[in-house]
C-alpha positions in Angstrom: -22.8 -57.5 -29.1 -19.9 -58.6 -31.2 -16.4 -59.4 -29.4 -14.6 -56.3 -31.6 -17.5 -54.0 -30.1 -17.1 -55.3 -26.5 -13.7 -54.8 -27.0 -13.9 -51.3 -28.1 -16.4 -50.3 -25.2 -13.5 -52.3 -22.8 -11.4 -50.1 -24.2 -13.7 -46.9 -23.9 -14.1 -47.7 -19.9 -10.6 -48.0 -19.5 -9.9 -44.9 -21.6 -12.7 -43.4 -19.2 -11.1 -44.7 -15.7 -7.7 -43.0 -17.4 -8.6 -39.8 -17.9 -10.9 -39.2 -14.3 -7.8 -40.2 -12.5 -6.1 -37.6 -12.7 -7.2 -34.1 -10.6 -4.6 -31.9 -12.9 -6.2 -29.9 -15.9 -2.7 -29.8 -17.8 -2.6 -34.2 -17.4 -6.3 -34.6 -17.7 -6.2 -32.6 -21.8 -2.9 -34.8 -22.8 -4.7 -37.9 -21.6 -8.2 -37.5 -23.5 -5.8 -36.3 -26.8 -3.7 -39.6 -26.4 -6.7 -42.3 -25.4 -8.6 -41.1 -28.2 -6.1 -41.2 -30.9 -5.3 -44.6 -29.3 -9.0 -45.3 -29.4 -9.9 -44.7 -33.0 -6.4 -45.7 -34.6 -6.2 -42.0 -35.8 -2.6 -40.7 -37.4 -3.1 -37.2 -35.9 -5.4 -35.0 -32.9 -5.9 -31.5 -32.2 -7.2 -30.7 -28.6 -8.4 -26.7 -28.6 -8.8 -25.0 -25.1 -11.1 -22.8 -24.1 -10.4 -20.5 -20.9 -12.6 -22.0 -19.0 -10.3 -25.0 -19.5 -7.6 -23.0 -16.6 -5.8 -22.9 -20.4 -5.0 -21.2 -23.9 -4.0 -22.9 -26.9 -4.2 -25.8 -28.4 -2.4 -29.8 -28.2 -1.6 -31.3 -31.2 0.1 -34.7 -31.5 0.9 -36.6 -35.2 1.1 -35.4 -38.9 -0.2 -32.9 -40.4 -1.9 -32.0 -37.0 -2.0 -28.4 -37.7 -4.1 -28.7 -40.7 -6.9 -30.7 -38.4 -8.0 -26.6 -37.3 -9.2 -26.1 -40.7 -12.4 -26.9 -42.7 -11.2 -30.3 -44.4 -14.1 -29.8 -46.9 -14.6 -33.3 -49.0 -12.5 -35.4 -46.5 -14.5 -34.3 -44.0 -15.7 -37.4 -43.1 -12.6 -38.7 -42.2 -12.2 -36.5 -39.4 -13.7 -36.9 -35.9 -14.6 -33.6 -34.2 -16.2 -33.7 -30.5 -17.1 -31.2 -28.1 -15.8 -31.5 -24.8 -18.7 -29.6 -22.2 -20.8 -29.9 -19.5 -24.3 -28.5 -19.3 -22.3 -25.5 -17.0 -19.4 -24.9 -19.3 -17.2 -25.7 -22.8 -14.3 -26.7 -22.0 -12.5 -28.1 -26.0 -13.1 -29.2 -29.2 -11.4 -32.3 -29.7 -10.6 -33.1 -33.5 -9.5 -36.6 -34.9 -7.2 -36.9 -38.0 -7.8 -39.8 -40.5 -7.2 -43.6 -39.2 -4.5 -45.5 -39.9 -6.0 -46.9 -43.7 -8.7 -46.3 -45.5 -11.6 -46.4 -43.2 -13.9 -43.8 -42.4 -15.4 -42.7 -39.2 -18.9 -44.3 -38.4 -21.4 -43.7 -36.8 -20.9 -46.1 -34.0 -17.2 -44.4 -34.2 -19.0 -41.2 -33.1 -21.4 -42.5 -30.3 -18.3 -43.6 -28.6 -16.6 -40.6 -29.3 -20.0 -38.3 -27.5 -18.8 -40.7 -25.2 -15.8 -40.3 -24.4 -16.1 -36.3 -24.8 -18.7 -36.5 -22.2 -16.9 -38.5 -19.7 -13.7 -35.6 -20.7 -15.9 -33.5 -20.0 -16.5 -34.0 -16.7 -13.5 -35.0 -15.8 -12.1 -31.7 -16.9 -15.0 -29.7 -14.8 -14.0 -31.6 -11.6 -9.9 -30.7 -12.1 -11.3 -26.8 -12.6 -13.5 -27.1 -9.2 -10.6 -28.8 -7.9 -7.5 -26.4 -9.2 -10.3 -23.5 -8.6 -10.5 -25.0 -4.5 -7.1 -24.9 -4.0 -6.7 -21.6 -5.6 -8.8 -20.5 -2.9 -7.3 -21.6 -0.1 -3.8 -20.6 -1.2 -5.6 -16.9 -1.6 -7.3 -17.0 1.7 -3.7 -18.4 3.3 -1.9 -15.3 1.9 -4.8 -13.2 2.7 -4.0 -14.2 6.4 -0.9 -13.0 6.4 -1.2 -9.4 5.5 -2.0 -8.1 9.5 1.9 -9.9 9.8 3.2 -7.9 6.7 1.4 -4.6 8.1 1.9 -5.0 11.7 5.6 -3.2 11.8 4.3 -0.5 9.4 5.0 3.3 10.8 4.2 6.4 8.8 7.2 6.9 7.7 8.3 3.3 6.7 6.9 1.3 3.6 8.6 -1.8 3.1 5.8 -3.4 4.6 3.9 -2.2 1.4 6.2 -3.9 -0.7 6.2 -7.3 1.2 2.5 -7.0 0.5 3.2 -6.1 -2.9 5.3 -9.4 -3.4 2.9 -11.5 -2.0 -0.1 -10.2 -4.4 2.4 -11.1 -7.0 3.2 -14.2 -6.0 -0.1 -15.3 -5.3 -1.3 -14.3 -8.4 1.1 -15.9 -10.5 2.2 -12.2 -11.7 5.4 -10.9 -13.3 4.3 -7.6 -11.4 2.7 -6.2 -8.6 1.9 -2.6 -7.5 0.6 -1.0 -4.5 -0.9 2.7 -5.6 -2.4 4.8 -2.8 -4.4 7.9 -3.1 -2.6 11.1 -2.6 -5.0 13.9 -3.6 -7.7 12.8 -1.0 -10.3 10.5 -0.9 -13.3 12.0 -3.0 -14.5 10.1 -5.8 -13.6 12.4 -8.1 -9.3 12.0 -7.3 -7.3 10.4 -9.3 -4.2 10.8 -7.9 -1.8 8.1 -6.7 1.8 7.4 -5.3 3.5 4.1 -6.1 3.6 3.3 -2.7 4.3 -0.3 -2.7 6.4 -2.8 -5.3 7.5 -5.9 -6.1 9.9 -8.1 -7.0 11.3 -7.1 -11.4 9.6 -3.6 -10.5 12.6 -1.2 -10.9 13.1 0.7 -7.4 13.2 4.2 -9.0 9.4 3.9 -9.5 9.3 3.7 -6.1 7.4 6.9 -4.5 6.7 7.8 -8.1 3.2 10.2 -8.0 1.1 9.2 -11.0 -1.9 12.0 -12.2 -5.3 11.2 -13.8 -4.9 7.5 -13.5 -7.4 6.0 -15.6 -9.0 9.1 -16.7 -7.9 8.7 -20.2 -9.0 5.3 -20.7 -12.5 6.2 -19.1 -11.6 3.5 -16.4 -13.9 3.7 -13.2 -11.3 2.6 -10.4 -13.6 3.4 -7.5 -16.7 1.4 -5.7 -15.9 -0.8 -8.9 -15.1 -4.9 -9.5 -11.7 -6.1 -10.3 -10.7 -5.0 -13.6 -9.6 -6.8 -16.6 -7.0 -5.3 -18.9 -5.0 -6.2 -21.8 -1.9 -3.9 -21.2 -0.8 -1.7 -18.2 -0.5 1.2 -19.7 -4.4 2.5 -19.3 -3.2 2.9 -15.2 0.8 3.0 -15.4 1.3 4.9 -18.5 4.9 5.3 -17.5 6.5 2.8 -20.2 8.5 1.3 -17.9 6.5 -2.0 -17.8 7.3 -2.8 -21.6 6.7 -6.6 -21.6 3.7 -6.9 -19.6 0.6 -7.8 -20.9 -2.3 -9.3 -19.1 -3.3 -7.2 -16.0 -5.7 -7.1 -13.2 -6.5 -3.9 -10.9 -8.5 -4.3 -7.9 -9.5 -1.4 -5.6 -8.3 -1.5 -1.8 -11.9 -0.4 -0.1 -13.0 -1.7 3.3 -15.6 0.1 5.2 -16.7 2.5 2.3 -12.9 4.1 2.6 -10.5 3.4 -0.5 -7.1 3.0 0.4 -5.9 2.4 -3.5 -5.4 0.3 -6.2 -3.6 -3.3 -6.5 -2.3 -4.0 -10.0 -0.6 -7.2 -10.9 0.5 -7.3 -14.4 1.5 -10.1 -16.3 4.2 -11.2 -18.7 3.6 -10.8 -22.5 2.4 -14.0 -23.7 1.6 -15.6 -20.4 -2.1 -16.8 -19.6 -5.3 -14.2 -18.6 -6.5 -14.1 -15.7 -9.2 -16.7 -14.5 -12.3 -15.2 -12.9 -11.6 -17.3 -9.6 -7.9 -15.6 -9.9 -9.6 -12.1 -10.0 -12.5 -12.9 -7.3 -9.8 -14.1 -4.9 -7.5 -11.0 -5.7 -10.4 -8.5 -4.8 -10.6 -10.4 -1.3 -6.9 -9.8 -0.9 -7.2 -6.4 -1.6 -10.0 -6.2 1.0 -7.8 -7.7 3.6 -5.2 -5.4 2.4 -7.5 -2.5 2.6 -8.2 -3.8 6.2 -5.1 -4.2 7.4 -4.3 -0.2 6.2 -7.5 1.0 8.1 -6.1 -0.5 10.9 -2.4 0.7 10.9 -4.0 4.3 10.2 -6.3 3.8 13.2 -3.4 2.9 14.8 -1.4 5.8 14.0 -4.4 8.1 14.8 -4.7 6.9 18.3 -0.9 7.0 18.8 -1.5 11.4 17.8 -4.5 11.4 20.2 -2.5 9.8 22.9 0.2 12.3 21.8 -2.2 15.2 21.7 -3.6 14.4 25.4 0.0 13.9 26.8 0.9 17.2 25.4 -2.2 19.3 26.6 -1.4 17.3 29.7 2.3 19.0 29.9 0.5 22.2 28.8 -2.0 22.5 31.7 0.4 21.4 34.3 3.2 23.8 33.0 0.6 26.6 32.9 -1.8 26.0 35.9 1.4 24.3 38.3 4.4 25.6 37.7 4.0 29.0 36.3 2.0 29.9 39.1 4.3 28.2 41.7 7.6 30.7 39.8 5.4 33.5 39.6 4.6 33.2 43.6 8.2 33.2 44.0 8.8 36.3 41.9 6.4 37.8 44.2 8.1 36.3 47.3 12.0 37.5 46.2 10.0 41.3 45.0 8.5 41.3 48.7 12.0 40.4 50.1 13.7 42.9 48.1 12.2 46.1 50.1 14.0 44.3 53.5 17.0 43.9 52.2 19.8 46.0 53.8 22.2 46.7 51.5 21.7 48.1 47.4 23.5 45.3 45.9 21.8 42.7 47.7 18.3 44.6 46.1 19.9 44.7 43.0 21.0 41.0 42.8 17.1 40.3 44.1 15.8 42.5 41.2 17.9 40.9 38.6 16.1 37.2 40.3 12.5 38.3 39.7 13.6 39.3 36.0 15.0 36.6 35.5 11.8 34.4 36.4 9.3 36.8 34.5 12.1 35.8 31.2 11.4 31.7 32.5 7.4 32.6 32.8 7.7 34.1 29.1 9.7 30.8 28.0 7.3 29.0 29.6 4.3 30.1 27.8 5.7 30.0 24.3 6.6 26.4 25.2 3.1 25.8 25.8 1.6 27.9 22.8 4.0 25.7 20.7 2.8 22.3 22.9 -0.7 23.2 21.9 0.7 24.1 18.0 2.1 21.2 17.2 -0.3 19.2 18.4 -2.9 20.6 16.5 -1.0 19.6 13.0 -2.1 18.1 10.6 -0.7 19.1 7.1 2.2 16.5 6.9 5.5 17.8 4.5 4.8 15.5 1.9 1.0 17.2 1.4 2.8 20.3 1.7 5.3 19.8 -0.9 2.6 18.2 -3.6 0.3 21.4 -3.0 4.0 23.8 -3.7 4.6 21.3 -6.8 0.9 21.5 -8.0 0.9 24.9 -7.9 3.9 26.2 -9.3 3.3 23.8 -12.1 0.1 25.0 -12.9 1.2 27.3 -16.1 3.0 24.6 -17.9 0.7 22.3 -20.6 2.6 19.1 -19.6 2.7 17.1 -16.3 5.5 16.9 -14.6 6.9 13.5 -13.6 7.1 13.6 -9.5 8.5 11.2 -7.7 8.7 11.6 -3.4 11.3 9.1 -1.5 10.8 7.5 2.0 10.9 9.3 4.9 9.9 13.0 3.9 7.0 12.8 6.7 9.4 12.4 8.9 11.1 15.5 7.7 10.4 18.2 11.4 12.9 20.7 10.8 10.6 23.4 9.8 13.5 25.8 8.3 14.5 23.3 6.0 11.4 22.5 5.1 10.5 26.2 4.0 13.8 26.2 1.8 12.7 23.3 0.2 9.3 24.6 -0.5 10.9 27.7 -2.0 13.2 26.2 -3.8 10.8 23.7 -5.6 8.5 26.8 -6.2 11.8 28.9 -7.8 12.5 25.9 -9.9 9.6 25.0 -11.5 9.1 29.1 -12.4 12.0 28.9 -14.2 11.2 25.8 -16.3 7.7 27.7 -16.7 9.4 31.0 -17.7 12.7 29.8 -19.9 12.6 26.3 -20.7 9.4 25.9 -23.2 10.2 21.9 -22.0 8.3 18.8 -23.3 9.0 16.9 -20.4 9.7 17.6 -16.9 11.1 15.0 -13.7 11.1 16.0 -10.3 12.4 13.8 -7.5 12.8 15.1 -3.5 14.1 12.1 -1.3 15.8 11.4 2.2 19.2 10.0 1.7 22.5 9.5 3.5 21.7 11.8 6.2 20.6 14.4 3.6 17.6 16.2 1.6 17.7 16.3 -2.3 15.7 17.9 -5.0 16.4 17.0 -8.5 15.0 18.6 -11.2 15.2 17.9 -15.0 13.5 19.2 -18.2 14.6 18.6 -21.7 13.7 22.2 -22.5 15.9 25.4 -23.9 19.1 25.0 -21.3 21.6 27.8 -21.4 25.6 28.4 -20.6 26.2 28.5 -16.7 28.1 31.1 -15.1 26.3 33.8 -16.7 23.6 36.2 -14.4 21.6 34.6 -11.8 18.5 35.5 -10.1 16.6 32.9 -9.4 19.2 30.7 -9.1 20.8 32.5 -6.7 18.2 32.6 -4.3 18.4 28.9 -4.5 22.3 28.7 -4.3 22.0 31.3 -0.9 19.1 29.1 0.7 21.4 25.5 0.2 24.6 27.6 1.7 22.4 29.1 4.4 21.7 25.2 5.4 25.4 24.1 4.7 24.4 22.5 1.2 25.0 22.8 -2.2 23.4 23.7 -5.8 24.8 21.9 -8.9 23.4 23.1 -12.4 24.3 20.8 -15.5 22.6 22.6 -18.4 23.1 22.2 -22.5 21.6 24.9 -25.0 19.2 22.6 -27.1 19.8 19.8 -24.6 18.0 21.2 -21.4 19.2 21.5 -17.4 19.1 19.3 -14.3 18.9 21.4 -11.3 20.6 19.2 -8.0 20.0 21.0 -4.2 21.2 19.1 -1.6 21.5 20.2 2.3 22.3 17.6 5.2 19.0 16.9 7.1 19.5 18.5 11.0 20.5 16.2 13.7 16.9 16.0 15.1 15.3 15.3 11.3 
């Protein structure tokens, strides 16, 4: 072996030693672009990545690199193009520009060159087992936390949803992240959801936001399905609101053959896809999230049981105990009454037994309505998407609904049947008048009150002229101490605001 070819191997071992040190994909491609420029005396390298390179792209260092991507047709000689791979996987295509001079590339030039690619190669296969490793375990760490997240969750409180919602984000290296939860019921056929959960650069009024046929006009299957890749969002949030995001990855919340949802983490227009470890390691968050719902909701079911029992409890004792204890008494002071020696005294002793037959009768409806309540189930939310449903039924567009925190915890059942009618008046006259293209509804908690806000772009009309339905509406907010505003345009359509303060036991 001559000394310039022990030299050049030399140099190919060190170049070799150089680029395995290094555990980081991002160091490990500059590295095997620089030694191998540095190797061959070339003017100019082009290093394109694959995706299973953890990258996009392409690194390109000298003159005139950009021309190295195309065919180079009678100088091709005096290029160097390798293959960086492994038997598994391609990871690059490393091309040489010309050396520095005249000389061509030889064929001893290219045996080093397999070399080198091969050792490259490798290198880069361990930093993606590596990066891919730590991945994991930075997944599986913020997997642990979601029972923490969840734990403080009550059914009327969802800021634990968009901690969780964060976190996905976070871990997933996400511009966005939504938590969408079934609202229509749990048959595969639903396709239903509320934005129930969101993170951080998601705009808060999409908060409670109730999205129809998700997926249905994309043909997506979202159920008893792997994690899905998509280009845009807009095939499962076709709300527009997401403009710049690109990349996205929805992942179903099932655990125990129950879905709870989706998870979709979107990312930011021109940022990297999503790896496959990235989207196997989001579907086992989603499983833990899934989890850790299924849990809260087995905690709130045990919480009505134990409420149930304590009630029939109260029930049973008032009936079987006390009742019969009052009514021996009534008995006792009607007894008495036939002894006594004057009238008034016999009156005063009637007017006692009536006025325990009137506490027996009190009694009783106390525990018919005990053994009501207890027996609910329909919660005012469910009640006000079935009134929305149905009154919107006649219109050929779907109206944009969006439900606020707290409306479960809504228990005042006069204001709730106001509400209800008023929903059902509006939407009838947006059905009857309006001939609208669009249609946003909004009923949320705040401030110690209970709004509805209704807009279409429809028809509108001049206010103060006769009112019908909207008088109903304007009596049922006064009859609750509230108020109806009506800001209508002709041509420019009508926003419809009701707003009553929610009773002191709401």
């Amino acid at each position: 072996m001559s000394k310039r070819s022990d030299a050049r191997v030399r140099e190919l071992l060190a170049s070799m030693a150089s680029i395995a040190g290094d555990l980081s994909v991002t160091a490990i491609t500059h590295r095997v672009l620089d030694e191998a420029m540095k190797i061959f005396g070339a003017t100019s390298g082009v290093l394109e990545l694959t995706n299973a390179s953890h990258q996009q792209g392409h690194l390109s260092k000298g003159k005139n690199a950009a021309s190295l991507l195309e065919t180079a047709g009678k100088d091709e000689s005096r290029r160097l193009r390798l293959e960086l791979k492994t038997r598994q996987q391609h990871f690059a295509r490393l091309t040489l520009g010309p050396k520095h001079g005249k000389d061509r590339y030889s064929r001893a030039d290219r045996e080093l060159g397999e070399a080198l690619a091969g050792s490259a190669g490798v290198a880069l296969e361990n930093a993606q087992l590596y990066q891919d490793a730590a991945d994991r375990a930075r997944w599986l760490a913020a997997s642990a936390r979601i029972g923490t997240l969840l734990g403080g969750e009550s059914r009327h409180h969802t800021q634990g949803l968009n901690d969780v919602a964060e976190l996905a984000r976070r871990e997933s290296r996400s511009k966005y992240a939504l938590l969408l939860t079934p609202i229509t019921g749990k048959e595969p056929g639903d396709t239903g959801y509320r934005i129930a959960g969101i993170s951080e650069h998601v705009h808060p009024h999409l908060a409670g936001r109730v999205l129809l046929q998700v997926g249905v006009r994309h043909k997506l299957v979202l159920r008893n399905s792997p994690p899905l890749l998509l280009a845009a969002p807009d095939a499962i949030l076709p709300l527009g609101e997401l403009a710049d995001g690109e990349a996205t990855l929805v992942t179903e919340l099932l655990a125990r053959g129950i879905h709870y949802g989706l998870l979709v983490m979107v990312r930011d227009h021109g940022a990297p896809g999503y790896r496959p470890v990235e989207a196997q390691m989001a579907g086992i968050l989603s499983a833990n999230i899934a989890q850790g719902l299924g849990l809260v909701q087995m905690h709130h079911l045990r919480e009505d049981v134990l409420l149930y029992l304590e009630r029939e409890r109260i029930a049973r004792d008032l009936h079987d105990i006390v009742i019969q204890r009052i009514f021996a008494a009534g008995l006792g002071i009607s007894a008495l009454r036939k002894q006594l020696p004057t009238p008034a005294a016999r009156e005063r002793a009637s007017g006692l037994a009536g006025e325990l037959d009137t506490t027996i009768a009190e009694l009783r409806a106390t525990i018919y309505s005990l053994r009501t309540d207890a027996g609910e189930t329909e919660t005012p939310s469910s009640r006000i998407l079935r009134a929305i449903r149905l009154a919107s039924e006649p219109l050929e567009i779907t109206p944009a609904l969006c439900l606020g925190d707290e409306l479960d915890a809504l228990a005042d059942e006069t204001t709730l049947t106001h509400l209800l009618a008023v929903i059902t008046e509006a939407l009838s006259n947006v059905v009857r008048h309006a001939r609208a293209r669009s249609v946003e509804l909004t009923v949320e908690r705040t401030d110690g009150t209970l709004a509805l806000t209704l807009r279409d772009d429809g028809a509108g009309f001049i206010p103060g002229g006769p009112e019908s339905g909207l008088a109903n509406m304007r009596q049922r907010a006064g009859e609750l101490g509230g108020t109806l505003d009506i800001d209508s345009t002709p041509g420019r359509g009508t926003t419809l605001h009701w707003v009553v303060p929610m009773p002191a036991d709401g």
